[in-house]
C-alpha positions as CSV (number, residue, x, y, z in Angstrom):
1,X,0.0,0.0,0.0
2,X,2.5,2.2,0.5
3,X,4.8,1.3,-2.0
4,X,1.1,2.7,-4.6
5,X,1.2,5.6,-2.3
6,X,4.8,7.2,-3.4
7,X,3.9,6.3,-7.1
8,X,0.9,8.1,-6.8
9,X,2.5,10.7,-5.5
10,X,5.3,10.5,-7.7
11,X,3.2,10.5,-11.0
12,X,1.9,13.6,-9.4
13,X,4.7,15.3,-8.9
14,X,5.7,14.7,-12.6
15,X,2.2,15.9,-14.7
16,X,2.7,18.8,-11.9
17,X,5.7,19.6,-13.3
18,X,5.1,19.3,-17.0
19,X,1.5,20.8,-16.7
20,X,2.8,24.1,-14.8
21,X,5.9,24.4,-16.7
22,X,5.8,28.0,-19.0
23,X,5.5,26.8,-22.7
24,X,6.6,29.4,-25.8
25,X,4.4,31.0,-27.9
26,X,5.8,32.5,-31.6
27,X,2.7,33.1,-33.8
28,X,2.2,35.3,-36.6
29,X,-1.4,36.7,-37.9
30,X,-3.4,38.6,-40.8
31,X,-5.9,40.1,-39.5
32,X,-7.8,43.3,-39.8
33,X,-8.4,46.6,-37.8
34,X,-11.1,48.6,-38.0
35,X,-12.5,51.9,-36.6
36,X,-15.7,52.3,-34.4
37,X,-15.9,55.6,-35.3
38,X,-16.1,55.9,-39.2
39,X,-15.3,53.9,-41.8
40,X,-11.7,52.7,-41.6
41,X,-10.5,49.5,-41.7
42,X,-6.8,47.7,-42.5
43,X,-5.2,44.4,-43.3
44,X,-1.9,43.7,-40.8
45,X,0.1,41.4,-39.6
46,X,0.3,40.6,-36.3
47,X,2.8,39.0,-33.8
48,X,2.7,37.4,-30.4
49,X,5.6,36.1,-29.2
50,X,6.3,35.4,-25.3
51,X,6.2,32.2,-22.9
52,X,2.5,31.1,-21.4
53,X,2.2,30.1,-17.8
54,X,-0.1,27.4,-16.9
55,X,-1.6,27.2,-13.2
56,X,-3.2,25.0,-11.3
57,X,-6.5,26.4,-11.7
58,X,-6.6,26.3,-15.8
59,X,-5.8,30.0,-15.6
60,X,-3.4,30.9,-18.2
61,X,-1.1,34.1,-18.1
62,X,0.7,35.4,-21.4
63,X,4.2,37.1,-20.8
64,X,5.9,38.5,-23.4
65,X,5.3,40.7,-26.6
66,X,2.1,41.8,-29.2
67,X,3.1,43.8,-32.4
68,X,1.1,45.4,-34.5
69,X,0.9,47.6,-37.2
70,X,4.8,48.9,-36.2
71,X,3.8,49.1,-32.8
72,X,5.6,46.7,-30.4
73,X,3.2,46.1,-26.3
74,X,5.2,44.5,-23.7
75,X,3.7,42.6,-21.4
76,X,5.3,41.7,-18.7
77,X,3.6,40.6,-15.3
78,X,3.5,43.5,-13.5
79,X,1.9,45.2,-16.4
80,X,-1.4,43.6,-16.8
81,X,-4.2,41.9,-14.5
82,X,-5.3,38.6,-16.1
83,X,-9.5,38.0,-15.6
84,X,-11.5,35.0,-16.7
85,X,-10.9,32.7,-19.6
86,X,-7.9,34.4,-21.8
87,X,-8.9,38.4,-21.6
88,X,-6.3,40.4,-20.5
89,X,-5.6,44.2,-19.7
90,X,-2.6,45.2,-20.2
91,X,-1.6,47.9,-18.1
92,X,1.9,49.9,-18.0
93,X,3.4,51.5,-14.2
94,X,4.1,55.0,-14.9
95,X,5.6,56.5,-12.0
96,X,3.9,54.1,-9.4
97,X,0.5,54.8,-11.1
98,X,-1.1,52.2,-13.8
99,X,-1.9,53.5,-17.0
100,X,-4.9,51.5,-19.5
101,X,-2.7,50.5,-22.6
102,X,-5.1,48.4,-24.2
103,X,-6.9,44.9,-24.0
104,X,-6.2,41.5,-25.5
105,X,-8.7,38.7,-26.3
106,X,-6.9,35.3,-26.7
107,X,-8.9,31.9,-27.6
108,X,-7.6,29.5,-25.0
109,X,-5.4,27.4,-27.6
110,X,-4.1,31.4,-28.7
111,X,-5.4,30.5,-32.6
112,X,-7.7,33.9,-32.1
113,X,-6.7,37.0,-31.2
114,X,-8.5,40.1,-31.3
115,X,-8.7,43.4,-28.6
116,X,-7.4,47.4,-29.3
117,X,-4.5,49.4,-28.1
118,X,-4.5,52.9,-27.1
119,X,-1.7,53.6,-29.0
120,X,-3.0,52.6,-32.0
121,X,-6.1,54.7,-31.4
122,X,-3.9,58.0,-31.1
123,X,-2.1,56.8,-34.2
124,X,-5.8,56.7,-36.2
125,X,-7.3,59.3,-34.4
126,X,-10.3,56.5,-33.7
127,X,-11.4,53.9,-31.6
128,X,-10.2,50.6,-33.2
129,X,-10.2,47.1,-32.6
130,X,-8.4,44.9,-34.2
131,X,-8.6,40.5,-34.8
132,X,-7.0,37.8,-36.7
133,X,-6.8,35.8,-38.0
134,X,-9.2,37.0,-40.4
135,X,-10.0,37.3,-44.3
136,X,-12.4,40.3,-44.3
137,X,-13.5,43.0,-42.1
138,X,-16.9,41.3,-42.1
139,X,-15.7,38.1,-40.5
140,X,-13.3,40.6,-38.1
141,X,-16.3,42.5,-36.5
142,X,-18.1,38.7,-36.2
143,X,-15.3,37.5,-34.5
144,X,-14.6,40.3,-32.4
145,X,-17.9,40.2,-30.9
146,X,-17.2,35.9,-30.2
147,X,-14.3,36.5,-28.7
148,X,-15.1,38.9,-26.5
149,X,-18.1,37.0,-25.3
């Protein structure tokens, strides 16, 4: 009996260790952005490329970089507040005082993405939201409002 005990125990200890270990994450996109405001839309190419942490509870925490459309988003674990299923808001420490930068929108297996970024607002003068991968700006606003959801 107790010989079953330390395997059990052992066996444990191993899909512990392979579950929570971080995993990398390189992936490319096309996708679109599109405006809220007015009419504009874009193709881009999108990149997400960091290492995901697993824990215990399913939740899943993404550290490492988003660019888009020439703008590069850290995100780093003191940055950002992770809430449920894969949303996250990324948030950047000015001066001891968090500043919105944005949200993401992962599907749990990361083949989605989809969310804005202030930056990229200021640059278009426009609320926009972006997603990918997508084909046409039909299928982005359709799969924006999935993900999100």
């Amino acid at each position: 009996m107790k010989r079953i005990f330390i395997i059990f125990i052992l066996i444990f200890f191993i899909f512990s260790y392979l579950y929570l270990k971080p995993y990398k994450i390189d992936v490319e996109y096309k996708g679109y952005i599109y405006s809220l405001d007015n009419d504009f839309s874009k193709k881009i190419d999108i990149q997400l490329k960091g290492d995901v942490q697993r824990y215990i509870s399913g939740e899943k925490k993404f550290i490492g970089y988003l660019e888009i459309d020439g703008f590069k988003q850290e995100i780093n674990k003191d940055e950002y507040k992770q809430f449920k299923g894969s949303s996250t808001i990324i948030k950047v420490n000015n001066d001891g005082n968090d500043i919105f930068a944005g949200s993401l929108f992962f599907s749990n297996d990361f083949k989605l993405i989809a969310g804005n970024l202030k930056k990229i607002n200021k640059k278009y003068k426009t609320k926009c939201r972006f997603v990918a991968p997508v084909k046409s700006l039909e299928k982005a606003k359709k799969y924006y409002k999935e993900i999100i959801n």
